[in-house]
ZADO-1210 file (C-alpha; in nm, 4 decimals, padded with zeros to 6 digits):
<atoms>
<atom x="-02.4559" y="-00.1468" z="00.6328" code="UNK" pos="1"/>
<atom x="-02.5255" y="-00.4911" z="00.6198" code="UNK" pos="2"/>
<atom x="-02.2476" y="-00.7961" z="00.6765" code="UNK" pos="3"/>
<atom x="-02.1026" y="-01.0229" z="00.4115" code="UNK" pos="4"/>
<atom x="-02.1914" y="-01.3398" z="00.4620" code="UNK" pos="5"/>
<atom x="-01.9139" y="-01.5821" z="00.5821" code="UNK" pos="6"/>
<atom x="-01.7253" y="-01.8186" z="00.3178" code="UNK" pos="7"/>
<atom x="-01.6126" y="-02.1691" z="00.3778" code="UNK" pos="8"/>
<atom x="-01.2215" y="-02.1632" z="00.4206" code="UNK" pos="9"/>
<atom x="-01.0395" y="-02.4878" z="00.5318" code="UNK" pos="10"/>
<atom x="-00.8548" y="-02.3349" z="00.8592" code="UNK" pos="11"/>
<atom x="-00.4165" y="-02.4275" z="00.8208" code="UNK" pos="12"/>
<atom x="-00.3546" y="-02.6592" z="01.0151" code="UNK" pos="13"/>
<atom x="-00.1473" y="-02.5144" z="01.2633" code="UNK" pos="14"/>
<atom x="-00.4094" y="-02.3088" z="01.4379" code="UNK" pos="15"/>
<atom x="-00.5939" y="-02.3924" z="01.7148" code="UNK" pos="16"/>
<atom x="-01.0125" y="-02.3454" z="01.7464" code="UNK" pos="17"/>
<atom x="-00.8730" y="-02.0783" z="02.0545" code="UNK" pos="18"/>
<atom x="-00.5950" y="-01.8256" z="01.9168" code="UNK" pos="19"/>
<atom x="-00.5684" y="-01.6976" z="02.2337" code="UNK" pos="20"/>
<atom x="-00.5273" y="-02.0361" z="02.4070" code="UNK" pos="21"/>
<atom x="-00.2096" y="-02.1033" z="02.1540" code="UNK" pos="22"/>
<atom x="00.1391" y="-02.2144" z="02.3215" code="UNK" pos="23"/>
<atom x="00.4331" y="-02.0817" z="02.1364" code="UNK" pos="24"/>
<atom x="00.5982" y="-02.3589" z="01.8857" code="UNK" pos="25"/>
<atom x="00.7382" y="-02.4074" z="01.6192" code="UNK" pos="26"/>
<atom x="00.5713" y="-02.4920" z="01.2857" code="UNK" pos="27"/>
<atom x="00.5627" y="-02.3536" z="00.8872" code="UNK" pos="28"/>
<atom x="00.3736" y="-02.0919" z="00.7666" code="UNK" pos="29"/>
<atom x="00.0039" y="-02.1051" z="00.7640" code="UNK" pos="30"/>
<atom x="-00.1040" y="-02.2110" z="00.4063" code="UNK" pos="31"/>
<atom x="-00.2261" y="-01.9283" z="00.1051" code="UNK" pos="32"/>
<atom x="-00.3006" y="-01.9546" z="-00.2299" code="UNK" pos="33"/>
<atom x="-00.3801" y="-01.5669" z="-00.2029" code="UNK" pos="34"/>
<atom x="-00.2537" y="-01.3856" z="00.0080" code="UNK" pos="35"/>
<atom x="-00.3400" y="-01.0008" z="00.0756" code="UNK" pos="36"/>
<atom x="-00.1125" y="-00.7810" z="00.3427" code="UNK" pos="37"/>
<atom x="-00.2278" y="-00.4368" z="00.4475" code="UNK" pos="38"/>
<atom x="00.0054" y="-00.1895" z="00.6076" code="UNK" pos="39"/>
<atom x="-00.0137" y="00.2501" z="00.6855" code="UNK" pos="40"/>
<atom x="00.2571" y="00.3374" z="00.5133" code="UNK" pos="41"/>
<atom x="00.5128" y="00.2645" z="00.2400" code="UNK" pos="42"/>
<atom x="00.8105" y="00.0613" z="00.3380" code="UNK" pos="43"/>
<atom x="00.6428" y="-00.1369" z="00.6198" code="UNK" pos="44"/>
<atom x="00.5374" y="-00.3968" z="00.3415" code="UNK" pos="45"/>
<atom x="00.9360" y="-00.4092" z="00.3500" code="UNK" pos="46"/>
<atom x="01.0661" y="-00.3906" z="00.6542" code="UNK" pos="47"/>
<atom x="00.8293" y="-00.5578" z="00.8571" code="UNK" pos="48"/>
<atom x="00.6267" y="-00.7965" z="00.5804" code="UNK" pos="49"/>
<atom x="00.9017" y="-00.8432" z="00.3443" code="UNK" pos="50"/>
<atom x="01.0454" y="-01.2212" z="00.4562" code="UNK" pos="51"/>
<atom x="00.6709" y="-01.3311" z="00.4648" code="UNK" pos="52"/>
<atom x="00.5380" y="-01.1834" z="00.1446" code="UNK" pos="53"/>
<atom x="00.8977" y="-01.3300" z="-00.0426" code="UNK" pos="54"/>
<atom x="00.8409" y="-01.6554" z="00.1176" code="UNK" pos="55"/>
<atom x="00.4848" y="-01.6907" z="00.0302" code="UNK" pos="56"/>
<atom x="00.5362" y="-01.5854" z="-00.3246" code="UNK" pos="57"/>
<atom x="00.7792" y="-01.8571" z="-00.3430" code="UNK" pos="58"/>
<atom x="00.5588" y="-02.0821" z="-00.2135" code="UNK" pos="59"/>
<atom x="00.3274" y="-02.0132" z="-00.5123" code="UNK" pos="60"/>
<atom x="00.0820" y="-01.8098" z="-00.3561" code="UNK" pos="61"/>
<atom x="-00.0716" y="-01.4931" z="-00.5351" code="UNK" pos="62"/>
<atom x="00.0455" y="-01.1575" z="-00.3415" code="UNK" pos="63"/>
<atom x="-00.1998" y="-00.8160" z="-00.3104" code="UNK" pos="64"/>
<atom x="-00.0777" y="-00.5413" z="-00.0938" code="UNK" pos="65"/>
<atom x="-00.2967" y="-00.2648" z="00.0022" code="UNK" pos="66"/>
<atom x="-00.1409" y="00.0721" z="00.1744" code="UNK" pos="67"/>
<atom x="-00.3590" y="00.2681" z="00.3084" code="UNK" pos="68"/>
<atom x="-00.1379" y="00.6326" z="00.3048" code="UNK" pos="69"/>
<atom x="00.1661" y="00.7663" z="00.1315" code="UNK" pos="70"/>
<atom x="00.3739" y="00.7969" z="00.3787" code="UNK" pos="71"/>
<atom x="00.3845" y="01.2194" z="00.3751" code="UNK" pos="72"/>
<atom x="00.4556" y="01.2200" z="00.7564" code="UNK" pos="73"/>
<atom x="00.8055" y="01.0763" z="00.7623" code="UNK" pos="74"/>
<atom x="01.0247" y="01.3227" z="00.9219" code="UNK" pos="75"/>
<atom x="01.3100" y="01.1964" z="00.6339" code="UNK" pos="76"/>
<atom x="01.2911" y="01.3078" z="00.2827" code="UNK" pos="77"/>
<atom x="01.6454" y="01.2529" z="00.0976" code="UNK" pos="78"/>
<atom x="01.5107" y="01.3685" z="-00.1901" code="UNK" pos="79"/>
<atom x="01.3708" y="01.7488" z="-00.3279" code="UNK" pos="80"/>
<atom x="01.0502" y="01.5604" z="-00.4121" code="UNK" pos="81"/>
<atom x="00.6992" y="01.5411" z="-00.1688" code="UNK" pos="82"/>
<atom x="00.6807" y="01.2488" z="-00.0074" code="UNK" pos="83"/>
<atom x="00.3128" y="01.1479" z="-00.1093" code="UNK" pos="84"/>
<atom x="00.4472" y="01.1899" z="-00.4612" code="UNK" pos="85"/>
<atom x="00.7421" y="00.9959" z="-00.4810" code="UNK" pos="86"/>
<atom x="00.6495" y="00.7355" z="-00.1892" code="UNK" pos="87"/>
<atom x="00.4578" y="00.5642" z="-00.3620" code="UNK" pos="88"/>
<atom x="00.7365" y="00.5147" z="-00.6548" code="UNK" pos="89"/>
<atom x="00.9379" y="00.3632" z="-00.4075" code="UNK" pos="90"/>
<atom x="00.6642" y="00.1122" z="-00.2949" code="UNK" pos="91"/>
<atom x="00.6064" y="-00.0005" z="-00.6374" code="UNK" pos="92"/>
<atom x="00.9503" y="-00.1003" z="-00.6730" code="UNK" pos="93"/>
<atom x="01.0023" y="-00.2600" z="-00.3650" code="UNK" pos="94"/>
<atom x="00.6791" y="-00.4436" z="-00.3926" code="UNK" pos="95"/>
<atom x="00.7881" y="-00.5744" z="-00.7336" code="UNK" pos="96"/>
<atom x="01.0978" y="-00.7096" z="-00.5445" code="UNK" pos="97"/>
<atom x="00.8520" y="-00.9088" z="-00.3174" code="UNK" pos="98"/>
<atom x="00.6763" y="-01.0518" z="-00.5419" code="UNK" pos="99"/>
<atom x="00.3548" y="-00.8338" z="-00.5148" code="UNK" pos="100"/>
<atom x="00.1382" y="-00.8394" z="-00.8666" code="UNK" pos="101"/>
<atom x="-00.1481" y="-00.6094" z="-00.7285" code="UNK" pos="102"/>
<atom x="-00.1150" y="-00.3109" z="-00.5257" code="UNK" pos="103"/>
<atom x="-00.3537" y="00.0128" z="-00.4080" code="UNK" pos="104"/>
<atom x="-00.2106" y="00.3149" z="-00.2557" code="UNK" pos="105"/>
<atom x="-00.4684" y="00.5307" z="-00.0869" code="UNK" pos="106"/>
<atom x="-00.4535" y="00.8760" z="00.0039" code="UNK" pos="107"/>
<atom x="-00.5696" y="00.8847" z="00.3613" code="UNK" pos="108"/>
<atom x="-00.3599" y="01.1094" z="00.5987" code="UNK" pos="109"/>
<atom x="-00.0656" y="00.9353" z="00.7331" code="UNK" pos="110"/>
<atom x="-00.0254" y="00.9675" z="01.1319" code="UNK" pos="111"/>
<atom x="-00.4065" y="01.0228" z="01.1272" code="UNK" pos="112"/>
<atom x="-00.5747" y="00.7007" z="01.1007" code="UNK" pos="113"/>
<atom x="-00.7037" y="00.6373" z="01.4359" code="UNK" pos="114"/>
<atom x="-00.8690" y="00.9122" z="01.4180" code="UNK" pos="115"/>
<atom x="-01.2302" y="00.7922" z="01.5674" code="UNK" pos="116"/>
<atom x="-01.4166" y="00.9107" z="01.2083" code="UNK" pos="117"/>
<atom x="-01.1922" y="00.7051" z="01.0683" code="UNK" pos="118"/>
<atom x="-01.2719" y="00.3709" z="01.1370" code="UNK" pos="119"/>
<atom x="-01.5576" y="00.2567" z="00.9192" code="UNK" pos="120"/>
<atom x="-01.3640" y="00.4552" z="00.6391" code="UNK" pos="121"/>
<atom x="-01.0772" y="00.2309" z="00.6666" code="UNK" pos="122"/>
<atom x="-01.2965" y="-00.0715" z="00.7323" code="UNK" pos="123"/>
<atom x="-01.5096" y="-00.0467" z="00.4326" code="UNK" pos="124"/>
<atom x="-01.1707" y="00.0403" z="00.2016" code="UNK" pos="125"/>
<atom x="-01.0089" y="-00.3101" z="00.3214" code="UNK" pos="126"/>
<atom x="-01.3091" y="-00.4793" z="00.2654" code="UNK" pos="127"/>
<atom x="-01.3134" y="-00.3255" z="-00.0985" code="UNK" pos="128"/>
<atom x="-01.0005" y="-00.4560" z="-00.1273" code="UNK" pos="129"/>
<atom x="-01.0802" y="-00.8244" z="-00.0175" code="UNK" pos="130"/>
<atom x="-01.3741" y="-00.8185" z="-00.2880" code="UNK" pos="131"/>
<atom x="-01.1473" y="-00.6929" z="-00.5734" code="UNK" pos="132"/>
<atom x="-00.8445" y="-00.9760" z="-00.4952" code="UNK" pos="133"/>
<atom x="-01.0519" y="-01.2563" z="-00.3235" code="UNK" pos="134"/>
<atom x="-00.7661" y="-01.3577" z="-00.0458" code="UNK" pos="135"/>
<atom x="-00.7639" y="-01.6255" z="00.1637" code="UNK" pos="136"/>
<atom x="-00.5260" y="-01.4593" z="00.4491" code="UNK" pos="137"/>
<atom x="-00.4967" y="-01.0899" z="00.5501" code="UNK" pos="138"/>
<atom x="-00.1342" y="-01.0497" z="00.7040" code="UNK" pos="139"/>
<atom x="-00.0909" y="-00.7050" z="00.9385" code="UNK" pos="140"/>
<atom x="00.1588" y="-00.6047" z="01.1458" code="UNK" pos="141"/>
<atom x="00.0974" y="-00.6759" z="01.4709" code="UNK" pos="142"/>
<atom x="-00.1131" y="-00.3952" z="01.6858" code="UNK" pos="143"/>
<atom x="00.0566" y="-00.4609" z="01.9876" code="UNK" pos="144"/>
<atom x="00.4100" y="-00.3435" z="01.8162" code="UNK" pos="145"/>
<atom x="00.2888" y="-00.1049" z="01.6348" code="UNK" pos="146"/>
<atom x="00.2105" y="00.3113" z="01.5689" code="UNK" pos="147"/>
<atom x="-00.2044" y="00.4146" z="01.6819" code="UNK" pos="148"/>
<atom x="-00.1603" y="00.3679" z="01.2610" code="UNK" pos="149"/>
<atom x="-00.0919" y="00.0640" z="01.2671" code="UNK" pos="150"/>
<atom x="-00.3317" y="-00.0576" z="01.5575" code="UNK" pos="151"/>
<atom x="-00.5900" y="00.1405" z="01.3333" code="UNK" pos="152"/>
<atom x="-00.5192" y="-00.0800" z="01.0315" code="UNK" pos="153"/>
<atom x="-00.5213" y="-00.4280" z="01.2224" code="UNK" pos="154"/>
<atom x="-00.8533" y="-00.3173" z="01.3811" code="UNK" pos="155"/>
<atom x="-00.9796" y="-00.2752" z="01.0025" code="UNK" pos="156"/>
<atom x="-00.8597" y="-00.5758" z="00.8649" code="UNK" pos="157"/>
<atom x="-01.0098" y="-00.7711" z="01.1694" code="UNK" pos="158"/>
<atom x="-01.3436" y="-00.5962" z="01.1190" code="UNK" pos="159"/>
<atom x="-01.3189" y="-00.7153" z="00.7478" code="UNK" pos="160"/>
<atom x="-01.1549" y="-01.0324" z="00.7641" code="UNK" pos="161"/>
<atom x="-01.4427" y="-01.1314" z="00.9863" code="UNK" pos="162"/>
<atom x="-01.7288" y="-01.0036" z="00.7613" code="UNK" pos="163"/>
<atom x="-01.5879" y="-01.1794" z="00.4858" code="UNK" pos="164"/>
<atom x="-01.4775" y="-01.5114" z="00.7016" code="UNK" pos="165"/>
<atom x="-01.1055" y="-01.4425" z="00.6509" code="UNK" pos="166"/>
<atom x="-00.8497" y="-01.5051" z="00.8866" code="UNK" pos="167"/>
<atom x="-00.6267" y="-01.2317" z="00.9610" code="UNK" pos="168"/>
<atom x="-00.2384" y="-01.3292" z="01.0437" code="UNK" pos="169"/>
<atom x="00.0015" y="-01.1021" z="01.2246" code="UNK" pos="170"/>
<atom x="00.3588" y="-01.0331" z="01.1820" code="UNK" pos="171"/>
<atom x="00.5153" y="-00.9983" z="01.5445" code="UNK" pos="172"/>
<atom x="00.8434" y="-00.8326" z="01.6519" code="UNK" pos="173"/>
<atom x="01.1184" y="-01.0714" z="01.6779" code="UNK" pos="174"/>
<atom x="01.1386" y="-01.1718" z="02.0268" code="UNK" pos="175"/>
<atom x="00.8026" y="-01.1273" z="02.1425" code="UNK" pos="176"/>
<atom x="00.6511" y="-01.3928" z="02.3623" code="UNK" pos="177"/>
<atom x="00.2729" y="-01.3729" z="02.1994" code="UNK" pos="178"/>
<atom x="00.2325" y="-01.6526" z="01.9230" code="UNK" pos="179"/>
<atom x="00.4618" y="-01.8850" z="01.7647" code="UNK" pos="180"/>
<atom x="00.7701" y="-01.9146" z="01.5710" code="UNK" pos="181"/>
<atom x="00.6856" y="-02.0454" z="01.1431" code="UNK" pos="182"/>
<atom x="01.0099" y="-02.1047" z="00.9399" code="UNK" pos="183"/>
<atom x="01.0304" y="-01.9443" z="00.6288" code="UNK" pos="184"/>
<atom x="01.0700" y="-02.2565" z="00.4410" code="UNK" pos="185"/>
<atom x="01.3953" y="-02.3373" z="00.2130" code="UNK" pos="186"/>
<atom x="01.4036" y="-02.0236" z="00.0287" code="UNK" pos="187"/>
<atom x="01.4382" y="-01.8324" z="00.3931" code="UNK" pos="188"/>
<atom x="01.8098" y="-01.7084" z="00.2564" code="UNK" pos="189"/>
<atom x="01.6321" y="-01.5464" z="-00.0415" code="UNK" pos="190"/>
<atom x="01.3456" y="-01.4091" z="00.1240" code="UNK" pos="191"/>
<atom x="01.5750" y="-01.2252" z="00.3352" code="UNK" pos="192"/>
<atom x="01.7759" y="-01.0911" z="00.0495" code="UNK" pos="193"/>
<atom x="01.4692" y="-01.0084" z="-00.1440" code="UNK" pos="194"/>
<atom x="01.3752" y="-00.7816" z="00.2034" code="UNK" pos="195"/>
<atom x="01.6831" y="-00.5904" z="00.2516" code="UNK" pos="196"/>
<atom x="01.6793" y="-00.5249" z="-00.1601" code="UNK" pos="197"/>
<atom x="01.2935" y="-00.3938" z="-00.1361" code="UNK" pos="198"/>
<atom x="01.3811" y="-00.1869" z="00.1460" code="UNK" pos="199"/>
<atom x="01.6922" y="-00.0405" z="-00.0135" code="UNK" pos="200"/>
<atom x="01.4250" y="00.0956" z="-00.2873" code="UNK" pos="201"/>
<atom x="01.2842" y="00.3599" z="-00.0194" code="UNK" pos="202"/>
<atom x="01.5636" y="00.5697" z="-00.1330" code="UNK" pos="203"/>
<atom x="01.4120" y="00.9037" z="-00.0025" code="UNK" pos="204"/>
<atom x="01.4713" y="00.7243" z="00.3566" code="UNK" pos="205"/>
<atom x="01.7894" y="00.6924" z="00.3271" code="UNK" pos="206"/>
<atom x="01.9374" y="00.8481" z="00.6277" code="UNK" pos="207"/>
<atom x="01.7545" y="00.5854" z="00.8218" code="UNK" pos="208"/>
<atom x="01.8352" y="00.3210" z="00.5844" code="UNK" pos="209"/>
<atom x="02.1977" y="00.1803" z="00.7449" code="UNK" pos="210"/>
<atom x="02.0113" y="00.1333" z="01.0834" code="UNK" pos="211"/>
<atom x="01.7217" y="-00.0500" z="00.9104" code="UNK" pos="212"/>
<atom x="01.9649" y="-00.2823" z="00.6809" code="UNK" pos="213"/>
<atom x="02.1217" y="-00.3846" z="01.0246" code="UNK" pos="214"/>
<atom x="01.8256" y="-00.4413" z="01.1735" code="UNK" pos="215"/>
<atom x="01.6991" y="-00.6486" z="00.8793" code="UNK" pos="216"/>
<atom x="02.0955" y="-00.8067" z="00.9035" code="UNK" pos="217"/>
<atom x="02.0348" y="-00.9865" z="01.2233" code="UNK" pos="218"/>
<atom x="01.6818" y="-01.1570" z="01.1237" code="UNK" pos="219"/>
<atom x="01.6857" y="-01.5696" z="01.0757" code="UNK" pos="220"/>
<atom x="01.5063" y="-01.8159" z="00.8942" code="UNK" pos="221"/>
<atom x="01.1579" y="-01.7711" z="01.1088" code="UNK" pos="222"/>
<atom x="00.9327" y="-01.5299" z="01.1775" code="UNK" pos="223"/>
<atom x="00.6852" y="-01.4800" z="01.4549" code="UNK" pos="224"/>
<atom x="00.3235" y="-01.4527" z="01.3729" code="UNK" pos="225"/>
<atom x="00.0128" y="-01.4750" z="01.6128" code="UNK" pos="226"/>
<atom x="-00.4037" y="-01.5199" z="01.5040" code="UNK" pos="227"/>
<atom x="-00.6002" y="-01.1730" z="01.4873" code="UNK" pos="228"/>
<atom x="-00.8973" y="-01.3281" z="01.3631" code="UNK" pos="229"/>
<atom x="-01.0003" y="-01.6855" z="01.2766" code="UNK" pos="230"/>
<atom x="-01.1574" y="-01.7714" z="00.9900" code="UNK" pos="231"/>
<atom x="-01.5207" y="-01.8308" z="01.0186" code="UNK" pos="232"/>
<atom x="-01.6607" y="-02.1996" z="00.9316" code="UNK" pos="233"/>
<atom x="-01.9639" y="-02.3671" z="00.7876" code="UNK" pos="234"/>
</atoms>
């Protein structure tokens, strides 16, 4: 298999040549005028993503979200329906609440993506992705707060994001000390309305919904985010 070469990209200009070497501060959210987040399952393009998608839509940028299973393995189903069927209803209408105007479900097995085979599968399938919508950012949820899922899916978008010479942004869990804090710009009150609504439409999870809308309840205006990958420059 043979790498794609690296495109130009001006780098925002928050980030630092080292993302490793970066102090926490206190800044806005890196620039996009395409943005394309990829998460396991449907409702973490909610839950965790939903402030940042919202606020970057209002910003103007274009949203793609890719989901790489249908979320079969939750252990709540408030519904009579299979999950993998009427999942990825739910995530259609929550990702409409976002803002999202492209999105791919795919059928992989969820709880089963770090499987070792799996790897170059998911790779290749994010880089498909990046070729159809033509981002400029990848956003993940951060691996070090995440399921072996979701540390399977930031491995994949770093893998692709660098091939392609995309950086690749994280979403952190509030009160982590890795990375820095980015306000969510003036429409922060709206983004975090929009979030609570879009996870409200995973109605077959609703017995964990109350804890979820309190959780979401107690979020501010920012949102910490750390560098996976940079991108590269020519």
């Amino acid at each position: 298999m043979t790498h794609a070469a690296a495109v130009s990209y001006r780098l925002p200009e928050s980030v630092l040549a080292d993302p490793a070497s970066k102090p926490q501060i206190h800044g806005a959210l890196p620039r996009a005028r395409s943005l394309l987040a990829v998460v396991a399952r449907p409702g973490q393009e909610s839950v965790e993503l939903g402030g940042l998608l919202y606020a970057y839509r209002r910003s103007g940028a274009r949203l793609a979200l890719l989901c790489l299973t249908r979320g079969e393995a939750s252990p709540l189903n408030a519904s009579l329906e299979r999950l993998e069927t009427l999942r990825p209803w739910e995530l259609q209408v929550a990702a409409g609440l976002l803002g999202v105007s492209s999105m791919a479900v795919v059928d992989y097995p969820d709880g089963r993506l770090s499987a070792r085979r799996a790897a170059a599968q998911l790779t290749e399938r994010v880089r498909r992705e990046v070729r159809s919508q033509d981002p400029d950012l990848l956003l993940v949820i951060d691996p070090d707060d995440g399921s072996p899922d979701d540390v399977a899916v930031a491995a994949a978008a770093q893998r692709a994001g660098q091939r392609a010479g995309l950086p690749v942004l994280a979403r952190c869990m509030p009160g982590g000390r890795s990375g820095w804090l980015a306000d969510l710009g003036p429409h922060a009150a709206a983004a975090r309305a929009a979030q609570r609504s879009a996870a409200g439409a995973h109605l077959s999870q609703a017995d964990g919904l109350a804890a979820v809308q309190c959780r979401l309840g107690l979020l501010d205006g920012q949102e910490r985010l750390r560098w996976l990958a940079l991108a590269h420059r020519r």
